[in-house]
N, C-alpha and C positions, 0 to 999 in steps of 0.2 A: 459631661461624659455619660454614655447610655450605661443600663446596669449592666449588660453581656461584657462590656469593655471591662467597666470593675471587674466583673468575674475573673475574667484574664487575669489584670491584674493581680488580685487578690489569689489566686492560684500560683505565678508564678513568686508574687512574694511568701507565702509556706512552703512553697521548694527552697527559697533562700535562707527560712527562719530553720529549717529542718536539719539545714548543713550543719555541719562542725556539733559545737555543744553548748548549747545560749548556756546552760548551770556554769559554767566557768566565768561567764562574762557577768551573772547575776550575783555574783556572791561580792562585787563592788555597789549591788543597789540594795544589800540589806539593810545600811545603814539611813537612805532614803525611803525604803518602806515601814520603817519603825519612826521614822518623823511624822510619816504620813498619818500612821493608827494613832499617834498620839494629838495629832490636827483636829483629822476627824474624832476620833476619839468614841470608837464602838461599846458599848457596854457590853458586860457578859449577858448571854442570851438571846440579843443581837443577830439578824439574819445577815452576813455581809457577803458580797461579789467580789471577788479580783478578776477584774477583765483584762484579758490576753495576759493570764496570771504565767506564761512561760513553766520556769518548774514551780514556781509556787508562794515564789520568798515572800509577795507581801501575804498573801492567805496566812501563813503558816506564822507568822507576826499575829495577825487579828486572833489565827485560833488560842493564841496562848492568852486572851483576854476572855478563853471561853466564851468564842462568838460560835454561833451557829452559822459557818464558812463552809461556800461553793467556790470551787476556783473553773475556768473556761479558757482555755488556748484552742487555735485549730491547729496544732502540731501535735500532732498523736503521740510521738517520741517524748515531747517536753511533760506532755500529762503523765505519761508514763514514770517519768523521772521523779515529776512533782507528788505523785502517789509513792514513790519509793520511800520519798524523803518525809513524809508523814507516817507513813510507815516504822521507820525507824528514829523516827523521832516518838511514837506513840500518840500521834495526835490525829482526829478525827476530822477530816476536808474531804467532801462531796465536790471528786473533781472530773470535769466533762471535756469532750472534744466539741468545740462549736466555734464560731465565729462572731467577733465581736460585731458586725454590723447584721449578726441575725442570730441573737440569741437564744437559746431552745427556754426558755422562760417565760413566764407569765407574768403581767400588767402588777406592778408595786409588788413585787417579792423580795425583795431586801429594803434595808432600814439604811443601810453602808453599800456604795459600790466604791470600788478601788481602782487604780490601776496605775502601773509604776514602769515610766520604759513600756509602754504599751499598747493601750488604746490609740496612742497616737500615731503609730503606724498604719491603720488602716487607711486603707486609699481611698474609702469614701465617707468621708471625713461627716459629715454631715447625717449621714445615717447611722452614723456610730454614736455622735450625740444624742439623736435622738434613743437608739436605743439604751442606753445609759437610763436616759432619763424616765424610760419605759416601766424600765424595770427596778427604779429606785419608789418610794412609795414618798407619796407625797409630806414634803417635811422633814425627807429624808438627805443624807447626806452623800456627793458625789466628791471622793479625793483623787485628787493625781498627781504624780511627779512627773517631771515630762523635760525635754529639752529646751536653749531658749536660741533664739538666733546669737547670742553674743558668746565670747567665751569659747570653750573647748568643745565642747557641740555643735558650737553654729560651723567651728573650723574643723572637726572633725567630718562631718557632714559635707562641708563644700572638698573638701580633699576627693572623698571619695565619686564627688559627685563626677570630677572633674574623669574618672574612667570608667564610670557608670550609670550616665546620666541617667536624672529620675523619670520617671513616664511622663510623657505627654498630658497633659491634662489633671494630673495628680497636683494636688496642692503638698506641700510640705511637712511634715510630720512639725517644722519647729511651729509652724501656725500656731498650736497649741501652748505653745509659749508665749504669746503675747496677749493682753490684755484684750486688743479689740478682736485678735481671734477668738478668744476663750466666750468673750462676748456672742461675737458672731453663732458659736455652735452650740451656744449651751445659755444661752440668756433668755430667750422666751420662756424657757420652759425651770427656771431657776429665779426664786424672791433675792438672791443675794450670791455672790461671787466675791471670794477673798484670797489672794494671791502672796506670797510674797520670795522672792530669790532668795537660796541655801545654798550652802557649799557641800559637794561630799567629795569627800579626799580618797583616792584612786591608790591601793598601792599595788607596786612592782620593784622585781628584784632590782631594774635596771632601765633603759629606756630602752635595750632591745628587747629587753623581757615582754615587756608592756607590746610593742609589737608582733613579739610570736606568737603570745597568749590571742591577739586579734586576731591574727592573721591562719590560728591553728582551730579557732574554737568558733568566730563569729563570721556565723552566715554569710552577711553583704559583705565583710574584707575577703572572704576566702571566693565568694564570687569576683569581685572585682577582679585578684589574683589569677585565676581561672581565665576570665576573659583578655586576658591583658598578654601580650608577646614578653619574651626575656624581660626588655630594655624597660616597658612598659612598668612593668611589675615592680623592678627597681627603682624606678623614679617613685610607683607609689610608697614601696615600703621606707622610700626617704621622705615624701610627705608627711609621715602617720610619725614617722621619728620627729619632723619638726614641730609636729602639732604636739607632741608628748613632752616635748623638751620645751616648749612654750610655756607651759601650766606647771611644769615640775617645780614642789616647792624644796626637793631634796636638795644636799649639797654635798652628800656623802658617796656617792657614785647607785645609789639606789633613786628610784622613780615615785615621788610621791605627790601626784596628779589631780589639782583644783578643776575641781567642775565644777559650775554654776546653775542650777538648775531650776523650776520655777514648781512652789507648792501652792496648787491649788485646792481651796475647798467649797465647795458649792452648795447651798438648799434648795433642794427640790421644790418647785412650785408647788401650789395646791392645782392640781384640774379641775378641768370644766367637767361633769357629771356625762356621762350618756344616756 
């Protein structure tokens, strides 16, 4: 795919990220960004990134280990947020409007990059690793949580696919879930790659709860929704009810939702000199 095409691309997915309210949908990934900081495991003092940090939840994890934390989304609104919630939390995060496949950063400036739910959306898949890897310094350490094809993600994902097929030419956000993806995007330029499947448990009042909450707050369901006639729409929101009822571990008439999702931690190679 030429870069102009990504552009498109990558344009019309922050109209999609910008809808609804991704802070509702992230307050189920704090419990995967605090696995994360404890992986990679930042020291205080510590420069770390959260790329396509949303409002901010892993940043704002690392900063409580007194790291010296940058976070970077291209949703204006979400940084917005993410400045809010450091704000009243009292905690100190250098946070930017930029794009994870062209970061406003310079060559090895963090020691820690992060990204949870994130990175892995970028449609160009491949320039985002590299930039990653840009801007972690040699030796340093690259975390992610990320989706994996199996599981509540990989069905969650084909659900929606099925009334909002993905672009042409865009490989899959779960790539990043699999070994010889993680390989593929991030192995030259990384001495070691260590992976392994977590669970983080999803709650809702209900499984229609769990539906409204997507379908009221998150981006690509409220597109979907949007793009879809009457009939359309109800089929989807009986998809998204079967994929919730699939995974719920509840038995009490509340929704309490196994995901499977895959933690990676990577070392930054040493480079070649210029």
């Amino acid at each position: 795919m030429k870069e102009t095409e990504y552009a498109g691309v990558t344009k019309r997915q922050k109209e999609t990220w910008a809808t609804g309210d991704f802070n509702e949908i992230a307050r189920q990934n704090v419990v995967m960004a605090e696995a994360l900081c404890e992986a990679a495991d930042p020291h205080p003092g510590q420069r770390v990134l959260d790329v396509a940090c949303g409002s901010g939840t892993a940043a704002l994890v690392a900063e409580r280990r007194y790291c010296e934390v940058t976070g970077v989304d291209y949703v204006p609104g979400l940084i917005e947020r993410a400045k809010t919630r450091a704000r009243a939390n009292g905690q100190a995060v250098d946070f930017h409007v930029g794009d994870a496949q062209e970061m406003p950063f310079p060559d090895d400036s963090f020691d820690v990059v992060l990204s949870v739910y994130g990175v892995q959306f970028a449609p160009d898949q491949e320039q985002a690793a590299r930039e990653m890897l840009r801007v972690c310094r040699p030796g340093g350490k690259i975390g992610l949580a990320g989706p994996i094809p199996e599981g509540w993600s990989g069905d969650w994902f084909a659900a929606h696919a099925q009334y909002v097929p993905p672009p042409p030419g865009v490989q899959s956000p779960l790539r990043w879930g699999t070994n010889e993806g993680l390989d593929e995007l991030l192995g030259a330029g990384t001495r070691s790659i260590e992976s392994e499947r977590r669970t983080a448990l999803q709650y809702y009042r209900s499984i229609d709860h769990a539906v409204d909450v997507f379908s009221t707050y998150f981006g690509p369901t409220i597109r979907a929704l949007e793009t879809s006639d009457s009939d359309a729409k109800e089929r989807l929101r009986n998809d998204l009810r079967d994929v919730f009822s699939r995974y719920n571990r509840a038995t009490d008439g509340t929704a309490i939702i196994e995901n499977q999702y895959l933690q990676t931690v990577a070392t930054s190679a040493q480079r070649a000199r210029k």
